[in-house]
C-alpha positions in Angstrom: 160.3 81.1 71.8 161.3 77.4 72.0 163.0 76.0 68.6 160.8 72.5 67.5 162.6 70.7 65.8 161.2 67.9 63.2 162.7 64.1 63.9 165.1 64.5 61.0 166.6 67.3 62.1 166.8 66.6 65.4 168.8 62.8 64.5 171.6 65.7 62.3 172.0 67.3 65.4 172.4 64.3 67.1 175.0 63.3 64.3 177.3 66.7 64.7 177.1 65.5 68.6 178.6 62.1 67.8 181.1 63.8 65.0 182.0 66.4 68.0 182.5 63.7 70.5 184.7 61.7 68.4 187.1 64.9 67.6 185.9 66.6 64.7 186.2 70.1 64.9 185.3 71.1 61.2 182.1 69.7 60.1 179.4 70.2 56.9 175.9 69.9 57.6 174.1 69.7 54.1 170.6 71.1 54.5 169.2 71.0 51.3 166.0 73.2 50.5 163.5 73.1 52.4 165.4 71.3 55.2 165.1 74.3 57.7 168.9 75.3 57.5 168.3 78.9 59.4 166.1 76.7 62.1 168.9 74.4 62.8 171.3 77.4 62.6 169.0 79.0 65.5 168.9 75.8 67.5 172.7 75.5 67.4 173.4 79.4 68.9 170.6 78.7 70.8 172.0 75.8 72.2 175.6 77.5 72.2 174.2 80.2 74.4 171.6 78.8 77.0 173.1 75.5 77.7 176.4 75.6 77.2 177.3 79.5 78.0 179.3 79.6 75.2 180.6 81.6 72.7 179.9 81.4 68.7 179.7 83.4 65.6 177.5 83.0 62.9 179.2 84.1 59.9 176.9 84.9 56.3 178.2 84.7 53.1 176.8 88.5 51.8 176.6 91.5 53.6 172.7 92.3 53.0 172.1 88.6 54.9 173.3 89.8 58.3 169.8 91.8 59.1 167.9 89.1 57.9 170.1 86.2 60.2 169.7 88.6 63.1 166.2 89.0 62.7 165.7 85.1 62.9 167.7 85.5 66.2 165.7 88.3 67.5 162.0 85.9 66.4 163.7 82.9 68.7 165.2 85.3 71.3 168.7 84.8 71.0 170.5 87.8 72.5 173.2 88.8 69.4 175.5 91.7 68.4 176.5 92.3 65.0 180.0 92.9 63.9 179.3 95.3 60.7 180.7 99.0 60.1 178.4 101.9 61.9 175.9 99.3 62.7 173.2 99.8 65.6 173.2 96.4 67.2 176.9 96.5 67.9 177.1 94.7 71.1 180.4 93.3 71.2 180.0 92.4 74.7 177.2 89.7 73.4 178.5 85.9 73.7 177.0 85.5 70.1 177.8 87.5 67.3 176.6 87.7 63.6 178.8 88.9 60.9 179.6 88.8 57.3 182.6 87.3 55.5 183.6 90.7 54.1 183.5 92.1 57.3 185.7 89.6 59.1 188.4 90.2 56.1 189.0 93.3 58.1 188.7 92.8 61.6 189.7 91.1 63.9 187.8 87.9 64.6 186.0 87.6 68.4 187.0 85.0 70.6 184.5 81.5 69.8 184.2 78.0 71.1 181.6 77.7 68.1 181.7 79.3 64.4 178.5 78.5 61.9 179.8 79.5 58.0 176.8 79.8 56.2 176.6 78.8 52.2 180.4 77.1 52.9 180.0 76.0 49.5 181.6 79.5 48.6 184.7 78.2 50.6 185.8 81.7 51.4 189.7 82.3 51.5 189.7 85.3 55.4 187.3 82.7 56.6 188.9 78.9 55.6 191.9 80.5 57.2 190.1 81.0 60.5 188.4 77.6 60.4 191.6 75.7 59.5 192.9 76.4 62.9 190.5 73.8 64.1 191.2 75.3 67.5 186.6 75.2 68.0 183.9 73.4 66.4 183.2 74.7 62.9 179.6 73.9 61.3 179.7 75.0 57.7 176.0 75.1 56.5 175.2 74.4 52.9 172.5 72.9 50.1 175.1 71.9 47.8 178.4 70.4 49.1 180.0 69.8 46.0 182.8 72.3 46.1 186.2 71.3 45.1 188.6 71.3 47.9 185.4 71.2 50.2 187.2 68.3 52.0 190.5 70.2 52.4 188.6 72.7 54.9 185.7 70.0 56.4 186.5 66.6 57.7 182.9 65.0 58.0 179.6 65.4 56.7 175.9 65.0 58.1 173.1 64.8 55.8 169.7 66.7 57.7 167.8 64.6 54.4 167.3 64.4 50.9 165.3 66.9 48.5 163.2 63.3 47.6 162.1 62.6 51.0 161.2 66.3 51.3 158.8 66.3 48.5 156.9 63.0 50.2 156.8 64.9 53.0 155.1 67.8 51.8 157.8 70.3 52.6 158.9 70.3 49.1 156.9 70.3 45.9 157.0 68.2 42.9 158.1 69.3 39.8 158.0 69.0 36.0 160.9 69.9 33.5 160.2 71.0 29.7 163.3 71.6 27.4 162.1 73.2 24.2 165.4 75.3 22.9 169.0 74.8 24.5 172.2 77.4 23.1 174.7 75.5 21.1 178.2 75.1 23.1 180.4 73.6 20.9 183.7 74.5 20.8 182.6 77.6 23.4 186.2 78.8 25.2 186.7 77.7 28.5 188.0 79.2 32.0 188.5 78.1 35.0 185.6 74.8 34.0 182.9 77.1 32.9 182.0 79.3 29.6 183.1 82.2 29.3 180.0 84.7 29.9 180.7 86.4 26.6 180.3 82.9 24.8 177.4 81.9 27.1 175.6 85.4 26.2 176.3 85.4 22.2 174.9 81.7 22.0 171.7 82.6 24.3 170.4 85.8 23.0 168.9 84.1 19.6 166.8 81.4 22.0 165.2 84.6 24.4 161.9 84.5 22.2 161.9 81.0 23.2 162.3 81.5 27.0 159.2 83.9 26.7 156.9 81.7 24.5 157.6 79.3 26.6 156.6 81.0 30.0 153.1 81.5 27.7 152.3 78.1 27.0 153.7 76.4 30.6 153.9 79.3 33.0 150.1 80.0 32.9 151.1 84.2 34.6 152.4 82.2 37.5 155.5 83.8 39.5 159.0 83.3 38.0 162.4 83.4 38.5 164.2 83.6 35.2 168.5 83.4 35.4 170.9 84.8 32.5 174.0 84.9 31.4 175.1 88.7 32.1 173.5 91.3 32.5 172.9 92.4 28.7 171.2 89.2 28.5 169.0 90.0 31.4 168.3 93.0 30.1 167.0 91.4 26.7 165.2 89.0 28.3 163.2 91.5 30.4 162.7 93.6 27.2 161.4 90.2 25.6 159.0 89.3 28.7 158.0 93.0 28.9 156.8 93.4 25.4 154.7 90.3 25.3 152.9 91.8 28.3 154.5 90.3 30.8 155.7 92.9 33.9 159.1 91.3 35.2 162.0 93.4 37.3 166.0 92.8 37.0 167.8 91.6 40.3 171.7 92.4 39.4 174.1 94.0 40.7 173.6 97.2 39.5 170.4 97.4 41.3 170.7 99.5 44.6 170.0 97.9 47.6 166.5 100.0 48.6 165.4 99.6 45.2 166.2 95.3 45.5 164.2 96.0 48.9 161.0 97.5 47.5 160.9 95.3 44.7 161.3 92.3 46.5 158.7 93.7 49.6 156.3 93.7 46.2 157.4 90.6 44.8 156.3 89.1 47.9 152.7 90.2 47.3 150.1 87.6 46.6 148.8 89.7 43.9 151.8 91.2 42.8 151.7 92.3 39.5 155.4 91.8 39.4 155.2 88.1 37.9 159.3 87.9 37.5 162.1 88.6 39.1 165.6 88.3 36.5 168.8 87.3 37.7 172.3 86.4 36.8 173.3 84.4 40.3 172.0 87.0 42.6 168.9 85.2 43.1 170.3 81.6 43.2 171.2 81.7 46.6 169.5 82.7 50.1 166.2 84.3 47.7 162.7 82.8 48.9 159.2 83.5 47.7 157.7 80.4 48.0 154.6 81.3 45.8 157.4 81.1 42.9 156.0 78.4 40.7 158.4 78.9 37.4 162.2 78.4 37.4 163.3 79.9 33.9 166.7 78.7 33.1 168.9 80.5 30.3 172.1 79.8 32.0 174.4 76.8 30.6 176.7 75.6 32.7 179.3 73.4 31.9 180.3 71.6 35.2 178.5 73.4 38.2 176.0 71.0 39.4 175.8 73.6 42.8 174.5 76.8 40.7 172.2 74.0 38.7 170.7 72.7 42.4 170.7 76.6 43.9 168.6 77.6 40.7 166.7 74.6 40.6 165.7 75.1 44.5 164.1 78.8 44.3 161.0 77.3 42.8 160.9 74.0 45.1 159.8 75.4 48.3 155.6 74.4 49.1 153.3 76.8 49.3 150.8 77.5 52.6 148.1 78.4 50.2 148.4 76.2 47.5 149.4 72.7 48.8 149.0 71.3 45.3 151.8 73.3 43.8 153.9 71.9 41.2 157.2 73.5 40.1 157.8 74.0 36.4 161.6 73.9 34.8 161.9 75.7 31.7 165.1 74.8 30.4 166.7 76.4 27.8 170.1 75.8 28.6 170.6 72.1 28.5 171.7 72.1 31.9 169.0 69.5 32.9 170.3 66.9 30.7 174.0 67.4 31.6 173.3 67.0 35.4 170.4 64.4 34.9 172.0 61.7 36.7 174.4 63.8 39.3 170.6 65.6 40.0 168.8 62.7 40.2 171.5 60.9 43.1 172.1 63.7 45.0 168.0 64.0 45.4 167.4 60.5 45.9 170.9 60.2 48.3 172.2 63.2 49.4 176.1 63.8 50.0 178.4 61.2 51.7 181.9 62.4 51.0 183.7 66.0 50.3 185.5 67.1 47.4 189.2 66.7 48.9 190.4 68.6 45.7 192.8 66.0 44.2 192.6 64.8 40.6 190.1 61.6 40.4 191.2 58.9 38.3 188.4 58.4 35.4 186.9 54.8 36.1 185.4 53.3 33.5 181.7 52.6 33.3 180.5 49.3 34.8 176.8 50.2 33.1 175.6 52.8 30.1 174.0 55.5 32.3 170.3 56.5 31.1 169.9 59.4 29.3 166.9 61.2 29.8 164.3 61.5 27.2 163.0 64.9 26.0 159.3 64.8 24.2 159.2 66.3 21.1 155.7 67.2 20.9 155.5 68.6 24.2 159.6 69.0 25.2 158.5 67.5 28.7 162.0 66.0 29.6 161.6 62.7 31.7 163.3 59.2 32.4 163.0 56.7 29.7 159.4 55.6 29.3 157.4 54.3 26.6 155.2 57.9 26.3 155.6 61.4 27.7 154.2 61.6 31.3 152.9 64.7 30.1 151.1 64.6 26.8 151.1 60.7 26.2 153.3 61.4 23.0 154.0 57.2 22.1 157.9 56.9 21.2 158.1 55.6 18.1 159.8 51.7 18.7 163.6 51.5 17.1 163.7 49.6 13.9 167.2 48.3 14.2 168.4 50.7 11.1 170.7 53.6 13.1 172.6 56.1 11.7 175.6 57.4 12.8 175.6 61.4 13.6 176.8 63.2 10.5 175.0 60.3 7.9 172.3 63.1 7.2 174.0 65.6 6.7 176.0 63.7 3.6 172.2 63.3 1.9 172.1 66.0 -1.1 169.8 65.9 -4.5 172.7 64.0 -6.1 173.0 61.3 -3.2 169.2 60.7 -1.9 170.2 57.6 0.5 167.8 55.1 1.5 164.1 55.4 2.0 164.8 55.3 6.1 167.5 58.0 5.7 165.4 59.9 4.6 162.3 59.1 6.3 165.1 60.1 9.6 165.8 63.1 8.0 161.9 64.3 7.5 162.1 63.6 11.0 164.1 65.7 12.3 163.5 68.1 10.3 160.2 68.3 11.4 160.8 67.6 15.0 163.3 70.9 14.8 160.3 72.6 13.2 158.1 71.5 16.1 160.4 72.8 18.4 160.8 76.3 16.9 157.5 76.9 16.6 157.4 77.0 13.2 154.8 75.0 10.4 155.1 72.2 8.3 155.3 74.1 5.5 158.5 75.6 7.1 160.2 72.1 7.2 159.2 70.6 4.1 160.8 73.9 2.7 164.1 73.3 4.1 164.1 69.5 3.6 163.5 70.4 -0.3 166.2 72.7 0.8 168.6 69.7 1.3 167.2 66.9 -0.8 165.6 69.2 -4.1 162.3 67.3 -3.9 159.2 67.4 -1.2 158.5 65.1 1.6 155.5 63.6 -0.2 154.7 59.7 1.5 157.1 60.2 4.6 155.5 60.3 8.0 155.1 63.1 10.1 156.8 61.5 13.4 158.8 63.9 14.8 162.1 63.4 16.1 165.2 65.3 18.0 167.6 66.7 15.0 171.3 65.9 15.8 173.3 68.7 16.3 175.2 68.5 12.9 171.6 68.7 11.4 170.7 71.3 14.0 173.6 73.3 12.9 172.6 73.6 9.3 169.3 74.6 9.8 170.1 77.2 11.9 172.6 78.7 9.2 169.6 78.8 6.8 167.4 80.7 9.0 170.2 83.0 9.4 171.0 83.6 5.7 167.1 83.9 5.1 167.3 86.6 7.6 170.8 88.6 6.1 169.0 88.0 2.7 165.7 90.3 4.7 168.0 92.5 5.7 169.9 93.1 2.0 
């Protein structure tokens, strides 16, 4: 079978050319979704073996990814072995081989004028050893190139396009974002850049119910793929999702790999009444079921922007039978708002430059970046605008009175502040309310709470509570609830 190509992909392979002939041996080729990365991977063996009687290796991040790269080879009619313990296509005689990074660790590698390093991102430490030799062209193949110490192991990389040009084109979907709940991270510990799962887990679990009302009102029964902290918090969520109805499966690692088969091979299913699939990262990289229209995020992340895109991506991909598909975000870990911008540029850009893994200088800020604006009737999140794209919520226009964070929180019976103060603090309160779920009733309670009279005259314009005033209202619904339980 001959390997079409569509004009952007064929000008990156005309790129890696020009990189080649100008003495680059190591190379990234960011293919974000949607961007046909296993085509191009096809085209380059293909081209490797045909035309050039070469050599190559293709080399997959996982282990369970080896049958489905050689099947692609097998649908283009490649002739392959595969370097994998006991395994029937063992044909080491084949000039292209296909192989995992686990595998590789312990054996020896075969002979290659071309290696392909699938997900490179993951900057593996058997197979970086291999490439560094730079004695043959090295293609490492990735979504996300934003690695540190990419640049140590890759001198140059080629674009295929950008996610944004995608979605014009039709292979990609547009999407929509809502942000109802996020877990507070304050003060979480820290390793190695990220939280700590245990800190990522304790501050999740109390937001679950809203990961599940939330699939209600947005997800409409459509397919999801919902990501966690651990696997305890999986494990809640499904219990959640499962006892409002909703039939959803875990994806971990303690799922066997013929039970991951059958449920994916059901998943797959049109009509599946499977309608999630839960994951801690399993799922976030190589996973495709492109009827998936809802992207549940529970995850926070401090500082990964690639396991933001790789989530992100699993509900991007279009949809053969429903061209008008639209993906929905439900974020309830606040990652959307700490990658807004770095999302926003690498969609509309793409990657120019690799990580090199040396410390960056902090430059200081030539502009205040936008932040984005999250609705607080709907929670739609969206660049600033006047009113919610979604709901047509009008933002209230600033006054020119601002309050510095903290301000409300010094408001008590005694000290009643201003008539805006606490007009800002009815706000909040009842934004918080909104957001919760909960009535009116419920916030005029805990603003008498904090101020010993009702909001009587104050406007109901709801507003986003700061997180000092967030804080305090989450400690009285928790000593309401030890008071229950006395």
């Amino acid at each position: 079978m001959d390997i079409t190509l569509y004009p952007f992909q064929t000008e990156s392979i005309e790129a890696l050319r020009q990189n080649i002939r100008a003495g680059v041996q190591n190379q990234i080729l960011s293919a974000p979704t949607g961007s046909g990365k296993t085509v191009l991977a096809a085209y380059l063996l293909d081209e490797c073996y045909n035309k050039r009687n070469k050599r190559a290796v293709f080399v997959a991040d996982r282990i369970a990814l080896v049958d489905q790269t050689s099947a692609v080879l097998d649908a283009y009619g490649i002739p392959h072995g595969v370097i994998q313990a006991d395994h029937w296509r063992h044909r080491p005689w084949e000039r292209i081989q296909v192989a995992s990074a686990q595998t590789l660790k312990k054996r020896c590698w075969p002979e290659a004028d071309l290696i392909i390093v699938d997900e490179a991102h993951g900057i593996d430490k058997a197979t970086v050893k291999r490439t560094d030799r730079r004695d043959c062209v090295t293609i490492g193949l990735t979504a996300t190139p934003f690695a540190k110490g990419l640049g140590k192991h890759y001198d140059k990389v080629v674009s295929v396009t950008t996610t944004n040009r995608l979605i014009e084109a039709g292979h990609l979907c547009r999407y929509r974002i809502f942000a109802a709940s996020e877990p507070d991270m304050a003060g979480a510990k820290v390793v190695s850049g990220e939280w700590t799962d245990r800190e990522s887990t304790e501050r999740s679990m109390p937001i679950v119910g809203d990961c599940v009302a939330e699939y209600l009102k947005h997800g409409e029964d459509k397919k999801f793929i919902a990501f966690g902290c651990t696997v305890s918090h999986c494990e809640e969520m499904q219990r959640q999702f499962m006892a409002a109805g909703i039939q959803c499966a875990l994806y971990t690692y303690r799922t066997g790999d013929e039970e991951r088969a059958r449920m994916v091979q059901e998943f797959r299913k049109p009509d599946s009444y499977i309608r999630g699939l839960i994951s801690v990262s399993a799922l976030a990289k190589g996973f495709d079921v492109s009827d998936v229209e809802v992207v549940v995020m529970a995850r926070p992340l401090r500082k990964s922007l690639t396991e933001f895109i790789q989530m992100f991506g699993r509900g991007l991909r279009s949809h053969p039978g429903n061209p008008s598909k639209v993906c929905t975000l439900l974020d309830h870990s606040g990652n959307v708002v700490r990658f807004w911008d770095q999302m926003h540029d690498f969609f509309e850009n793409g990657a120019a430059v690799l990580d090199d893994g040396k410390r960056k200088e902090k430059k200081k800020p030539e502009a205040k970046e936008k932040k984005p604006q999250k609705c607080p009737k709907c929670f739609r999140v969206h660049d600033p605008r006047p009113t919610c794209p979604h709901c047509g919520f009008v933002y209230p226009k600033r006054s020119g009175v601002s309050h510095e964070v903290g301000t409300l929180m010094e408001l008590t019976a005694d000290t009643k502040g201003t008539s805006d103060q606490r007009q800002e603090l009815w706000s909040q309160i009842y934004g918080y309310a909104l957001q919760r779920g909960r009535s009116r009733g419920w916030a005029s309670y805990r603003y008498r709470d904090r101020l010993g009279s009702w909001p009587n005259g104050l406007k109901d314009v709801p507003k986003p509570a700061s997180p000092a005033l967030m804080r305090w209202l989450m400690e009285q619904v928790k000593a309401y609830r030890k008071g229950l339980g006395k």
